[in-house]
C-alpha distance (Angstrom), angle and dihedral (degrees) to the residues before:
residue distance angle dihedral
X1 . . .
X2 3.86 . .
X3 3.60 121.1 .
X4 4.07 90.8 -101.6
X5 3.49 88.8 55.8
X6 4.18 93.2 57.8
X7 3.47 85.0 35.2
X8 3.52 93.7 63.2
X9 3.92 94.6 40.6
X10 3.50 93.4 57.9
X11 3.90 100.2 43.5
X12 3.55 102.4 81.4
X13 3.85 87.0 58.8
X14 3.37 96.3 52.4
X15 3.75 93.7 45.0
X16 3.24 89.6 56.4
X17 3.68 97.6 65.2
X18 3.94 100.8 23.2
X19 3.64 104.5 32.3
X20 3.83 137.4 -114.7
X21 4.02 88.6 -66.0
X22 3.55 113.4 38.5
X23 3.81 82.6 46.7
X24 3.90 91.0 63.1
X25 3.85 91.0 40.8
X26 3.57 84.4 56.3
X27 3.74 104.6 42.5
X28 3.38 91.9 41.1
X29 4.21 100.5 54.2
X30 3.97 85.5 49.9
X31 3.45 86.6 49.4
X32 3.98 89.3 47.0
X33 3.97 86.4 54.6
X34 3.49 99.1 51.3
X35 3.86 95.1 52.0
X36 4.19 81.6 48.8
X37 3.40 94.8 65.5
X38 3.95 94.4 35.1
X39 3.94 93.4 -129.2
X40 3.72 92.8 156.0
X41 3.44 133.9 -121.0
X42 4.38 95.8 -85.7
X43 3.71 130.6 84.2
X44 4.04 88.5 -55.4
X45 3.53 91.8 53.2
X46 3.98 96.2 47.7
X47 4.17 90.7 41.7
X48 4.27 79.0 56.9
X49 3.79 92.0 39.1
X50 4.03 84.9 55.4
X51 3.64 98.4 43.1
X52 4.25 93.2 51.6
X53 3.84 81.7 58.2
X54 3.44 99.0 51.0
X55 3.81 95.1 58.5
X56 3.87 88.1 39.9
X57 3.98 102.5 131.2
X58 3.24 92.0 -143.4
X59 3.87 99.8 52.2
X60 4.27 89.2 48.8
X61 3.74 88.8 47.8
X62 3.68 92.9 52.7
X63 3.82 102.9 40.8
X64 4.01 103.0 12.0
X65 3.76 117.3 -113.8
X66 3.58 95.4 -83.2
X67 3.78 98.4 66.8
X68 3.72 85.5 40.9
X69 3.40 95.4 66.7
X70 3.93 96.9 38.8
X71 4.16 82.2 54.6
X72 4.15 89.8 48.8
X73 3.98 84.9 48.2
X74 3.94 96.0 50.0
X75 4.00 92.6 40.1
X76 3.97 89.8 46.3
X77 3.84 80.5 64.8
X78 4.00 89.5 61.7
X79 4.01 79.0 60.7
X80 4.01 98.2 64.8
């Protein structure tokens, strides 16, 4: 799986609470962080990809950092 490919499994969820917009703002800066740190685009770079979003202020704000972390743990299973 490549990091568009999670990316794009776990959009419509997060559209669906944030919007069309904030979605892409926050896709795209956890996207931004992975290419920082040159991770990759494999299962290193999604694991990264996942962790960015669970410290995402905007995603612990919404949902508190307990359901963030259940969400990381169900999408890390998109990963294999």
């Amino acid at each position: 799986m490549t990091i568009e490919d999670l990316r794009n499994r776990i959009k419509p969820e997060l559209e669906s609470i944030f919007g069309s917009s904030m979605t892409t703002l926050i896709l795209t800066k956890a996207k931004m962080r992975v290419s920082a740190q040159a991770n990759g685009d494999g299962k290193d770079g999604c694991r990264t990809f996942l962790e960015c979003l669970g410290s995402d202020d905007k995603l612990i704000g919404m949902w508190g950092s307990l359901e963030v972390k259940a969400r990381i743990s169900r999408w890390q299973n998109f990963i294999g």
